[in-house]
N, C-alpha and C positions, 0 to 999 in steps of 0.2 A: 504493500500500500504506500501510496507519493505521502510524503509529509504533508502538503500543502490540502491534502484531504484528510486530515488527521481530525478535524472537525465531526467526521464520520464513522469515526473508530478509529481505534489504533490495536497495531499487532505488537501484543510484549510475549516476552519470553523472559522468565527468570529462572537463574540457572543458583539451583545449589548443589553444594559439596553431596549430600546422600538423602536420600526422602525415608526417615526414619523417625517414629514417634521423636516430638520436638520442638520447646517451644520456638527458633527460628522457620521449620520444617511447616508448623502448622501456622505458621502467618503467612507464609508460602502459599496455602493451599486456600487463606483467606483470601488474600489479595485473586487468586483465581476462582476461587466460589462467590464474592460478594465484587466484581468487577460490572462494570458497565454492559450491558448485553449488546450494544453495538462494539463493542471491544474482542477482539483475536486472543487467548490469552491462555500460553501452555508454562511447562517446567522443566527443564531440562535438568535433567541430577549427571552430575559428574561419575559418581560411581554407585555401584548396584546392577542387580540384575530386577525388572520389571517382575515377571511373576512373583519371586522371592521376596520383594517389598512388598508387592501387594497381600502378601499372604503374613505377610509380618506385621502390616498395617493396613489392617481393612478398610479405613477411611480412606486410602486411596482409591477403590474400586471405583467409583461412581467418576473417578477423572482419569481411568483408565485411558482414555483415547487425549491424553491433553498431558502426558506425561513423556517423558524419551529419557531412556538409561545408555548413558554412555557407557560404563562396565570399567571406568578407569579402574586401571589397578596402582597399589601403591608406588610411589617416587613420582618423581619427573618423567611427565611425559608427552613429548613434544606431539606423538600421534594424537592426542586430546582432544591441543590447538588446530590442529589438521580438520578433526572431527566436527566444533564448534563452528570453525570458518564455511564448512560446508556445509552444514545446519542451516545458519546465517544464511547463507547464500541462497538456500531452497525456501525459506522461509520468507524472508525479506521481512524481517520483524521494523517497527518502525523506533522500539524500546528495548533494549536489553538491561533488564532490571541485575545486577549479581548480590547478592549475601554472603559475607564472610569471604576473606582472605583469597583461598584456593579458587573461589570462582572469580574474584577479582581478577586476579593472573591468567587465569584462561581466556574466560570468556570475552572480562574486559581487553584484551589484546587482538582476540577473535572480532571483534565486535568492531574495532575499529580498520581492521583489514577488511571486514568484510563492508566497510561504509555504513553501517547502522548510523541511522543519522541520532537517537539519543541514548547514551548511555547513563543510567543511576547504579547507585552502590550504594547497601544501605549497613552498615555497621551494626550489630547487634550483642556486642560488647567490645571491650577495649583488652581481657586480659593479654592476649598475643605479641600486644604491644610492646609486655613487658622483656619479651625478647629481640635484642639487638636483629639480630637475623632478620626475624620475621618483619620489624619496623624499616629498616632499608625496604625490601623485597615491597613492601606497602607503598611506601616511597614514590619508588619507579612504576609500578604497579599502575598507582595514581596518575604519574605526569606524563605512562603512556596511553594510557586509555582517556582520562582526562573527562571523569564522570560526574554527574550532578552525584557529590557525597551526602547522604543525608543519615542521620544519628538518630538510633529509635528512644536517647532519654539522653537530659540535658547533663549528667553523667559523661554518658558517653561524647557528647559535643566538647567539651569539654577538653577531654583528653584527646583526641582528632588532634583540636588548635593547639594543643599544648606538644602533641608531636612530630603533626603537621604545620606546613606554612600554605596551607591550601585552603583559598578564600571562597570559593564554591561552595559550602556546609551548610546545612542546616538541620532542623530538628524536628520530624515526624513521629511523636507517642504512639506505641503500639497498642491497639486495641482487639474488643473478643466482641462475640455476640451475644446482646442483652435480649436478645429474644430466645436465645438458644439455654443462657443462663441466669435463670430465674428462680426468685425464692419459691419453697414448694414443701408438702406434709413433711416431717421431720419423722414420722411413724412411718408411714410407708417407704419413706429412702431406708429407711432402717432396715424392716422387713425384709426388703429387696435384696440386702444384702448378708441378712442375717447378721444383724449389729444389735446388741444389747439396747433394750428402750428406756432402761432405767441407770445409766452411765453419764457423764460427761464424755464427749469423742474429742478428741483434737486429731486432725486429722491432717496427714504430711503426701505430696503428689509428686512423683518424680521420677526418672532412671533411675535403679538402686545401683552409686556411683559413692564412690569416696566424696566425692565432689560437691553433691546432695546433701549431707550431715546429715544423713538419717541415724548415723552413731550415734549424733550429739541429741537428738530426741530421743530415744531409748536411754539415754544414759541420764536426761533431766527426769523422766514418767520414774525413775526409781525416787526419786524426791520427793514425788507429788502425790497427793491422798489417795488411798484404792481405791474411790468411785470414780478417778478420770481413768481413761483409757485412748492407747494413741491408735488409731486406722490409717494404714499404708500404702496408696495403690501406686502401683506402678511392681517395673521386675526389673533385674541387670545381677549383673556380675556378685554384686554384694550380697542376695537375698541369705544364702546360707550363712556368711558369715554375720548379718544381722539379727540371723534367729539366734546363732549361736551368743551373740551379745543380749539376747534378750534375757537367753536361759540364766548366765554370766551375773548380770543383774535380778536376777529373780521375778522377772515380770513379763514373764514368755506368756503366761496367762489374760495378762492386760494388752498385748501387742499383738493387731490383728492384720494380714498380709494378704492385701486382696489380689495380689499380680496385677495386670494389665487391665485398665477399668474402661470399656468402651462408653460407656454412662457417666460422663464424669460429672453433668449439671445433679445426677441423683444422687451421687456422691459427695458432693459440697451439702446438698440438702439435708445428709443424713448426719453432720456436723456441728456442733456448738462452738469451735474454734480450726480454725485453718492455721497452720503453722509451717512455714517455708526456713528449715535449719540450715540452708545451703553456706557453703565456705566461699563460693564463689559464683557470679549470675552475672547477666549482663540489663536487660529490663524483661521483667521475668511475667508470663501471662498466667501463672495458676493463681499467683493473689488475686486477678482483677478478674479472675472465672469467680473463686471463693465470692469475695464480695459482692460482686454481682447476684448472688444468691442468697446475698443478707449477711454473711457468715463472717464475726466479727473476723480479723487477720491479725498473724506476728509475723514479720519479716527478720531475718537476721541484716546487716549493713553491709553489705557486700554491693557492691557494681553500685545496678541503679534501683536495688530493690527499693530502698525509701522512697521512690518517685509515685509508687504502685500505691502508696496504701492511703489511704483515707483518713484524712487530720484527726479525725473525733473518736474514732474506734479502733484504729491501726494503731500499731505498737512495733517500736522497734526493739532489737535483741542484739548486742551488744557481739559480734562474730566470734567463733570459737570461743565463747564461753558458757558454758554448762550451767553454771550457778546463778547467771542472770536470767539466761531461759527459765530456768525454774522459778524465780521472781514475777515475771510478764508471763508465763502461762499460770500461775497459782493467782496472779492476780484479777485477770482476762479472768479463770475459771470463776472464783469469789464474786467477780461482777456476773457472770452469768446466773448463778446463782439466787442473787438477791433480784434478777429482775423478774414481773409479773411471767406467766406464761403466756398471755395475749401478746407479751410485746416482745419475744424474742426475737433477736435479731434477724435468724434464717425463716422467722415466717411473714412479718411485717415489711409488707412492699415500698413502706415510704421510711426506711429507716435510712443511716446518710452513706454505710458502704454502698448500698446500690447506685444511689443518686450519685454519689461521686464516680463512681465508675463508668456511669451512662453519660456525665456532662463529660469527663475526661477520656473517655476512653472506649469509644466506640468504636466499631469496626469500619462500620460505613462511612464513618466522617473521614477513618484513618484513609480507606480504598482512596476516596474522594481527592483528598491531600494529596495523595500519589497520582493518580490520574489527572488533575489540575496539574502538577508538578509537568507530567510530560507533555501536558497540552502547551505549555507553555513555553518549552525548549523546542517541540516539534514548530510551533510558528515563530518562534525565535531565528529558528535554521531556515524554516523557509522564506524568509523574510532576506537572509544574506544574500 
């Protein structure tokens, strides 16, 4: 499609490193589920194999035909660039959207060989940066593709100008869907999952990663009074060595392991406390799922988690430490406790996690931001 009819639609393609349960992965899948219906709009994943993803994440199926696995394998691989530019080529996208680092370097390089007239790149944390290597390789990266940068939290902008000198930036907040998550019976999410109805829940969503601190909540729940209880979905590499830390602390009984939860708005619903233990994040979307469901939140201070949480109800946790977690979850718990049960949080639709999530942090406003973004560059360029 010409730029100059870019009024009519535009054809984006955004290319990430792997299409794998994720909060980057599934703003990915937003930005193509909640795009403009006059709009062209696939994914290009660097590496994977199609059926294998799709079987691994079902929420893929339904964009089965809007997806393409390039099957890179690890290191450098110039066949990639090869691949990308002939994509490009066939496609004639008018936007090549990249996410993180590795699709920088490809695609943004592919992108401009192959004349794509707009290239974005959107950062969705800064820790990489903190390696020399990787901040060069960014560098160049940058001032050969030479892309609208934009930062999903003022966090991450931040860090950009502080290790870039590239005046192109700006700051697009990532958003979820508030029609998708919504407060709802706190009995029946329970049921659903076979969750004790007579417990406090605080409830942690994640990869089960070092990286996640799902250690660092099992090891605060041994603190905390025997009617709370922590719920854990998600699965990875850690789950066994988790249980075993459960056993460790004696609270294998209180600590419940859902794996992989396709229901995640019934999940938040089945909660009196949301708690994100992570070491490390960049602007992280399972607080602002949480809240959107009423469910007060604790973030640990990591990246851009403070950005997510809502002034009145949200609570921060002070990173890697255990003893203050147990401070802000026992206190969060005590406030639950003494409020009516008309007005808990996860059932009361005008309570102010939600609304702050919905004035901040919508999905549709975020699409929109992006889509004005390249409406703009695209009449920009046709305009020279």
């Amino acid at each position: 499609m010409n730029s100059k009819n870019s009024q009519l639609g535009q054809t984006v393609v955004h290319v990430v490193q792997h299409l794998a349960p994720g909060g980057l992965e599934s703003l990915a899948l937003d930005l193509l589920s909640f795009s403009t219906p006059l709009n062209r709009v696939m994914i290009v994943s660097l590496e994977g194999e199609k059926n294998q993803s799709i079987t691994n994440w079902p929420r893929l199926k339904p964009f089965a035909n809007q997806v393409l696995f390039l099957e890179k394998q690890p290191g450098v691989k110039l066949g990639t660039l090869a691949q990308l530019i002939k994509v490009f080529r066939q496609i004639k996208p008018d936007v090549v959207h990249t996410h993180h680092i590795g699709p920088l370097v490809y695609a943004g390089l592919a992108a401009r060989l192959a004349s794509v007239p707009v290239r974005i790149h959107t950062e969705h944390d800064v820790w990489h940066l903190n390696n020399v290597k990787h901040r060069r390789l960014e560098r160049v990266a940058l001032n050969i593709s030479k892309p609208q940068l934009v930062a999903d939290a003022d966090q991450v902008k931040n860090a950009l100008l502080n290790h870039f000198s590239y005046e192109n930036t700006i700051t697009i907040k990532n958003g979820i869907d508030g029609d998708k998550f919504q407060p709802g019976a706190m009995g029946v999410a329970r049921k659903h999952f076979h969750l004790p109805s007579d417990k406090t829940l605080i409830g942690c969503a994640g990869r089960l990663e070092h990286v996640k601190g799902h250690d660092l909540a099992i090891a605060a729940l041994s603190y905390l009074p025997r009617n709370i209880e922590l719920v854990i979905a998600g699965d990875g590499s850690q789950r066994q060595k988790l249980a075993q830390l459960a056993r460790q602390y004696a609270v294998s009984d209180r600590v419940t392991f859902l794996g992989m939860v396709d229901d995640m708005q019934r999940f938040y619903q089945a909660l009196d406390i949301f708690c994100m233990p992570s070491r490390s994040e960049g602007f992280p979307l399972s607080p602002l799922e949480a809240q959107a469901c009423n469910v007060p939140t604790a973030v640990t201070d990591v990246g851009a988690s403070k950005e997510t949480l809502c002034p009145t109800s949200g609570r921060l946790i002070k990173a890697n430490d255990v003893h203050n977690m147990v401070d802000v979850l026992f206190q969060m718990a005590r406030r639950h406790a003494n409020l009516n049960s008309s007005l808990q949080p996860n059932v009361d639709d005008k309570q102010t996690p939600r609304e702050f999530v919905l004035k901040h942090n919508n999905i549709r406003n975020m699409v929109k931001s992006y889509e004005n973004l390249a409406l703009k560059a695209l009449n920009t360029e046709a305009a020279v």
